[in-house]
PATOR-781999 format. One record per residue (C-alpha): y, x, z; residue in one letter; chain. Coordinates in pm, 1 decimal, padded with zeros to 6 digits. Layout:
+----------+----------+----------+------+-----+
:    north :     east :       up : type : mol :
+----------+----------+----------+------+-----+
:        Y :        X :        Z :    A :   A :
...
+----------+----------+----------+------+-----+
! end
This chain:
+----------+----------+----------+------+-----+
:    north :     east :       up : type : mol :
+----------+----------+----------+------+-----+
: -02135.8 :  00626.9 : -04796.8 :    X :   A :
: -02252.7 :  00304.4 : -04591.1 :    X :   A :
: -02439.0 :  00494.7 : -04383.6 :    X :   A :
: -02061.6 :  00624.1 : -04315.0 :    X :   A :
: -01877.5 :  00327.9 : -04298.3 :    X :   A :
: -02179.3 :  00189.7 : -04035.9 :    X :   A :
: -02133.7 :  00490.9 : -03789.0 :    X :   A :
: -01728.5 :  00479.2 : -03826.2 :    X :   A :
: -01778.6 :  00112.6 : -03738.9 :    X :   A :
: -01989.1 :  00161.3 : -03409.4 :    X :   A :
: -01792.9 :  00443.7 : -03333.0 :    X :   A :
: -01446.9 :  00252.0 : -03330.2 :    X :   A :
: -01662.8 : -00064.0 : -03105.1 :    X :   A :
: -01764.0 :  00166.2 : -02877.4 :    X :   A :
: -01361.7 :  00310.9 : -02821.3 :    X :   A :
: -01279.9 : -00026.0 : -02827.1 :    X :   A :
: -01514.2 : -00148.4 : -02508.5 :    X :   A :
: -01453.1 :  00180.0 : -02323.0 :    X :   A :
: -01071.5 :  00134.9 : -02294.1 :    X :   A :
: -01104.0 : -00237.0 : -02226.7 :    X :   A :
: -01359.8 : -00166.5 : -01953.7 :    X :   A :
: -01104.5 :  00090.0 : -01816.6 :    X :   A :
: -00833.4 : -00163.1 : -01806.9 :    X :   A :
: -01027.2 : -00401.8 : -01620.9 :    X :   A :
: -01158.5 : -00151.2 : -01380.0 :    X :   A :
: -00965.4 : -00137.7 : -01019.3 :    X :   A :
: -00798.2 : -00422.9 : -00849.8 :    X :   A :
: -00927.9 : -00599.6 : -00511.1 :    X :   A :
: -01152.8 : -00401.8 : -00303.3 :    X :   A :
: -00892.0 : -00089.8 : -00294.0 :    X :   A :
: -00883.7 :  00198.6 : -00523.8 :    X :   A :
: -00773.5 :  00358.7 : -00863.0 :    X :   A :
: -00754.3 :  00160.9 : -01153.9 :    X :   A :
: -00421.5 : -00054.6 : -01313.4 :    X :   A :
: -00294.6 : -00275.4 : -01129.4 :    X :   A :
: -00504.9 : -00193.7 : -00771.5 :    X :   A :
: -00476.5 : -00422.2 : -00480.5 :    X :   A :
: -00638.0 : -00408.4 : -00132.8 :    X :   A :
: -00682.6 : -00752.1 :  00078.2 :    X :   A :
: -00888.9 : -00762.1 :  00385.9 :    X :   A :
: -01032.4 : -01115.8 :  00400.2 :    X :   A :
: -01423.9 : -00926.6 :  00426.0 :    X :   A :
: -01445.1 : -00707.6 :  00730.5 :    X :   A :
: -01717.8 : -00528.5 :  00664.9 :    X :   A :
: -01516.8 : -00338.0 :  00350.7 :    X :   A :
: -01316.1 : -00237.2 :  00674.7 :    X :   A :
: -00980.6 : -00088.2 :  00582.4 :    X :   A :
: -01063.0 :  00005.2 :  00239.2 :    X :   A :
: -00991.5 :  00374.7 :  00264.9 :    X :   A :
: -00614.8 :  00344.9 :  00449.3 :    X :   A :
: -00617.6 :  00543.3 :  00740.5 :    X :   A :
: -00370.7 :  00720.4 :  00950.9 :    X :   A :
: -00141.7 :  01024.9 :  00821.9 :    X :   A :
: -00123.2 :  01148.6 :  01174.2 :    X :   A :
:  00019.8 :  01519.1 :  01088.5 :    X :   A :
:  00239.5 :  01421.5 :  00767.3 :    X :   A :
:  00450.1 :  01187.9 :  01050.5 :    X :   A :
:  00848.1 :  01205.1 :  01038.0 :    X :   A :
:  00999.7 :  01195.8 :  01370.8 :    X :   A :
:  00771.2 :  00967.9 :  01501.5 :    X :   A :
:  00583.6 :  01063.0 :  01848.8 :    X :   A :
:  00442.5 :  00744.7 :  01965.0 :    X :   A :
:  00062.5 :  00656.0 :  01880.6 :    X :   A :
: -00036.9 :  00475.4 :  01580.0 :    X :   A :
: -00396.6 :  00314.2 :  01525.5 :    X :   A :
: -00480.6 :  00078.5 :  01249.8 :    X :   A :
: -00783.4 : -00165.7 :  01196.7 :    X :   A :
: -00877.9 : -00488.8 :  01000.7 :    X :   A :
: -00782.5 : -00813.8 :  01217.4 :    X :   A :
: -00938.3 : -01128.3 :  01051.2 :    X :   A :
: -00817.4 : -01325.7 :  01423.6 :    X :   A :
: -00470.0 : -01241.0 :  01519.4 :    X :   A :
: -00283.8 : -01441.8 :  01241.0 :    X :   A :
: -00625.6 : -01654.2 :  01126.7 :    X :   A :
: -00615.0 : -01441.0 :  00832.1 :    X :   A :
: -00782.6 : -01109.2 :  00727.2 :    X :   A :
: -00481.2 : -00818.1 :  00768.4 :    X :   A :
: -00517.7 : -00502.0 :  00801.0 :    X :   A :
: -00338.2 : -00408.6 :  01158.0 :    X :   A :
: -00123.7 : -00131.0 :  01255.4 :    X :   A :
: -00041.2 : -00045.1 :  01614.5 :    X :   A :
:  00300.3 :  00102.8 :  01675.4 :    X :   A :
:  00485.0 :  00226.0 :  01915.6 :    X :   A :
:  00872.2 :  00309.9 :  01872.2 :    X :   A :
:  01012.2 :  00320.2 :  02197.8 :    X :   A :
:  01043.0 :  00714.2 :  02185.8 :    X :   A :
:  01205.0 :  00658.4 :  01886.1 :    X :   A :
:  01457.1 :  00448.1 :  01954.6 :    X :   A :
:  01743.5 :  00672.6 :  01850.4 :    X :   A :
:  01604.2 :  00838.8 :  01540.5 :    X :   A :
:  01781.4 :  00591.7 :  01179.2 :    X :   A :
:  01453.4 :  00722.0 :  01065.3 :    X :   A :
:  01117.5 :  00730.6 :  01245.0 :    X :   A :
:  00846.7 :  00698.6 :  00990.3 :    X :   A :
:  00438.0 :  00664.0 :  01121.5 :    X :   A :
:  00233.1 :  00714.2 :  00778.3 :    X :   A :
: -00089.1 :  00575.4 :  00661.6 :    X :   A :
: -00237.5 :  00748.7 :  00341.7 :    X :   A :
: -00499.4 :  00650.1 :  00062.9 :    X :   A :
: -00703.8 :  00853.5 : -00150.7 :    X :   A :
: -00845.4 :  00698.1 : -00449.7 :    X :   A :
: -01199.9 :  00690.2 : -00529.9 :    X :   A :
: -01066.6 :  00703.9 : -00874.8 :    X :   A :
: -00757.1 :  00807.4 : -01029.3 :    X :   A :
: -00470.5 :  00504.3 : -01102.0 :    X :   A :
: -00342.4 :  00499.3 : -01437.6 :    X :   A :
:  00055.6 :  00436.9 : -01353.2 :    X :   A :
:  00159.5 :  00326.6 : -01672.5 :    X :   A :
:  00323.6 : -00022.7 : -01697.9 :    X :   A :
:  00344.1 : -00055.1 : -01317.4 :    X :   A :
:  00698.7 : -00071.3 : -01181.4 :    X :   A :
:  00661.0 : -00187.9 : -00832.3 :    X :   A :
:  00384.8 : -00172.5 : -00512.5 :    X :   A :
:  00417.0 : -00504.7 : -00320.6 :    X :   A :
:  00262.0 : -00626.5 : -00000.4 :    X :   A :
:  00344.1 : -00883.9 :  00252.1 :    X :   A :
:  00462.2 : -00754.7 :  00626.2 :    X :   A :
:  00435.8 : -00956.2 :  00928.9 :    X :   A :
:  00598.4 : -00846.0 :  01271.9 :    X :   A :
:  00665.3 : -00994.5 :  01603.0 :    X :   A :
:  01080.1 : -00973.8 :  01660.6 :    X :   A :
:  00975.5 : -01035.9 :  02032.3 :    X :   A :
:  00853.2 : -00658.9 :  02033.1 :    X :   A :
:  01187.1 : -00493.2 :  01956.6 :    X :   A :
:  01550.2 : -00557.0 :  02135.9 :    X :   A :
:  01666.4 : -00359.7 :  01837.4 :    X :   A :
:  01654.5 : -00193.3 :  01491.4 :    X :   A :
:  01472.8 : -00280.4 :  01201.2 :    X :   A :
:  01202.0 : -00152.1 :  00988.9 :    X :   A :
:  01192.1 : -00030.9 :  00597.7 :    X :   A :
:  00931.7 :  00081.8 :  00424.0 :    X :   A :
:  00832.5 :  00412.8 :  00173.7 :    X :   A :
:  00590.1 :  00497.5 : -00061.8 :    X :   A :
:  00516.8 :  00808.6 : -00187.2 :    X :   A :
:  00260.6 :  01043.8 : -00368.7 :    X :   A :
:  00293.7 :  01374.8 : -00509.9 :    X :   A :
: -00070.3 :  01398.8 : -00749.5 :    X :   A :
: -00133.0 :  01580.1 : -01087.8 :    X :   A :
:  00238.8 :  01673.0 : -01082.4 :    X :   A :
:  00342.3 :  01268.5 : -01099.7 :    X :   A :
:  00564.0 :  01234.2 : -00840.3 :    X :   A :
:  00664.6 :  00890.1 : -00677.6 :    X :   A :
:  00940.3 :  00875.8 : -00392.4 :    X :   A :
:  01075.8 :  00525.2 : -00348.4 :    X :   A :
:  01190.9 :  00327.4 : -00036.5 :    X :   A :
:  01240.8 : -00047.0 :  00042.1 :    X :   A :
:  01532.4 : -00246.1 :  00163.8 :    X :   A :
:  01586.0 : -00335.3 :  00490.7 :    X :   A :
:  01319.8 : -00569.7 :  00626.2 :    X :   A :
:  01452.2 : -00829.6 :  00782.8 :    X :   A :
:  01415.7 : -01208.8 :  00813.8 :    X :   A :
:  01086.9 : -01363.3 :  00687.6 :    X :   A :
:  00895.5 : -01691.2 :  00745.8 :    X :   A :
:  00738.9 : -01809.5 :  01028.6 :    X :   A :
:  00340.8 : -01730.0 :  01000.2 :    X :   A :
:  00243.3 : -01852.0 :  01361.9 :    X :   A :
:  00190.1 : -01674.4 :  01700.5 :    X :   A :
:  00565.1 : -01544.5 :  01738.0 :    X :   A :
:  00543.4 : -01368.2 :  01363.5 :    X :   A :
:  00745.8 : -01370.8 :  01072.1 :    X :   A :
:  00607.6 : -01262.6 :  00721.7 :    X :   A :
:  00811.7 : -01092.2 :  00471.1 :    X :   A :
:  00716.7 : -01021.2 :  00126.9 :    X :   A :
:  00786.0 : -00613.5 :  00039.6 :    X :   A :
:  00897.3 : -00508.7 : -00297.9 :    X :   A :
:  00916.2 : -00116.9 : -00371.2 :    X :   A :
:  01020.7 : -00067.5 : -00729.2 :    X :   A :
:  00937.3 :  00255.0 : -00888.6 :    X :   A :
:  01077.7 :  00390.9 : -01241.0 :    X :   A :
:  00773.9 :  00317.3 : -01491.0 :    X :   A :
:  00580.0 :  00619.8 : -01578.6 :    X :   A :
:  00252.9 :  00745.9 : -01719.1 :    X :   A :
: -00028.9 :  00999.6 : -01540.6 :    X :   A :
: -00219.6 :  00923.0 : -01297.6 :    X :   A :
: -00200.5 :  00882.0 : -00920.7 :    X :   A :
: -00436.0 :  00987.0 : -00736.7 :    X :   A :
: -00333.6 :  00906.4 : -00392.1 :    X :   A :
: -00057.7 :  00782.6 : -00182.9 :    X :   A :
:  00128.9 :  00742.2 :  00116.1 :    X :   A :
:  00293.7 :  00443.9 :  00288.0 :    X :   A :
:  00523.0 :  00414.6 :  00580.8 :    X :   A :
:  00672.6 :  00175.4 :  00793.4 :    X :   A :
:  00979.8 :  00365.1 :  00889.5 :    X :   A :
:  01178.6 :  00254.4 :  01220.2 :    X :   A :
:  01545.5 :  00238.1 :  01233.5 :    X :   A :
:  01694.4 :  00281.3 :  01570.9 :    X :   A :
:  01453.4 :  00022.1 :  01696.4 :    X :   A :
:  01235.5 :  00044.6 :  02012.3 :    X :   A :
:  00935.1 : -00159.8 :  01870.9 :    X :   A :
:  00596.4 : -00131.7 :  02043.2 :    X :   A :
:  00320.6 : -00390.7 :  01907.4 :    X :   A :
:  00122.5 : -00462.4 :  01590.2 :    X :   A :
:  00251.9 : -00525.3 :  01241.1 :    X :   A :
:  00002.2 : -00583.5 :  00942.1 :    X :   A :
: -00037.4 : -00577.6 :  00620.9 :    X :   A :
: -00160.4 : -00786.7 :  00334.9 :    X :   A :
: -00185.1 : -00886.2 :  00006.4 :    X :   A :
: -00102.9 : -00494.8 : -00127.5 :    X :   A :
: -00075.9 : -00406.3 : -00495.5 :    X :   A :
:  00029.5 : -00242.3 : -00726.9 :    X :   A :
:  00229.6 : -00472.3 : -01012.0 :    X :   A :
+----------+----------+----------+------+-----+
! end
């Protein structure tokens, strides 16, 4: 009967470090895992598996490149080259970039995927920009779009920086990958914009 109560007792430790170790799995550095984040202050993790959704684009025909810039702003970002101007006329021209997890993210408790924008008005006459994430992965579906994004503060060099907020409806499952856009709104942009600071709260 001890010997019992003994194995019960490891058994129940053991649960007890694997979920905690699961919890506290993920975050900076990119990837599954509550509460992931991605921030590019060390180059040589690159951009952290974001790359380019060139054939899932939306009405969007000019060329789109991204990379990590660590001298631009003075801070590590990861860059996106975009290009608008053939898009001026479109209320919706959306360039994607897409992630797929090394491991699966457990969505439950997480109700909103943040990051912090900075853009150059200089590069536009017109328009404005909003932003969309979305994933479709082990039947969990997420489909949710930003405000406008407009304003910011000044972050040097001709660029303002505006904190994004997506909010999503709370669910559980897992996500195994995702898409994000920076959609153009009748605006004739051609520069960079970046990214920083992404996660998942």
């Amino acid at each position: 009967m001890k010997f019992t109560k003994i194995i019960s007792i490891c058994l129940i430790a053991l649960l007890v470090i694997t979920v905690f170790s699961c919890a506290s799995s993920g975050g900076g550095g990119g990837g599954g895992g509550a509460g992931a984040s991605w921030n590019f202050d060390n180059a040589e993790l690159g951009t952290q598996g974001w790359q380019v959704a060139n054939a899932e684009f939306y009405r969007h025909r000019g060329p789109v490149s991204i990379r990590v810039d660590n001298t631009t702003l003075g801070t590590g970002l990861l860059r996106m080259d975009v290009d608008f101007t053939q898009d001026k006329d479109y209320d919706w021209s959306e360039p994607k970039l897409m992630n797929d997890f090394p491991r699966a993210m457990n969505m439950r408790g997480l109700s909103a995927f943040v990051f912090d924008f900075y853009y150059n008005p200089s590069y536009r006459k017109e328009g404005f920009f909003m932003s969309k994430i979305f994933s479709n992965s082990n039947g969990l579906q997420v489909n949710n779009t930003s405000n406008p994004i407009e304003g910011g503060e000044a972050a040097g060099s001709g660029y303002l920086k505006q904190e994004v907020r997506i909010l999503i409806m709370p669910t559980s499952g897992f996500m195994t990958d995702m898409r994000l856009s920076i959609a153009g709104h009748l605006t004739d942009y051609k520069g960079p914009v970046f990214f920083g600071n992404m996660r998942w709260e």
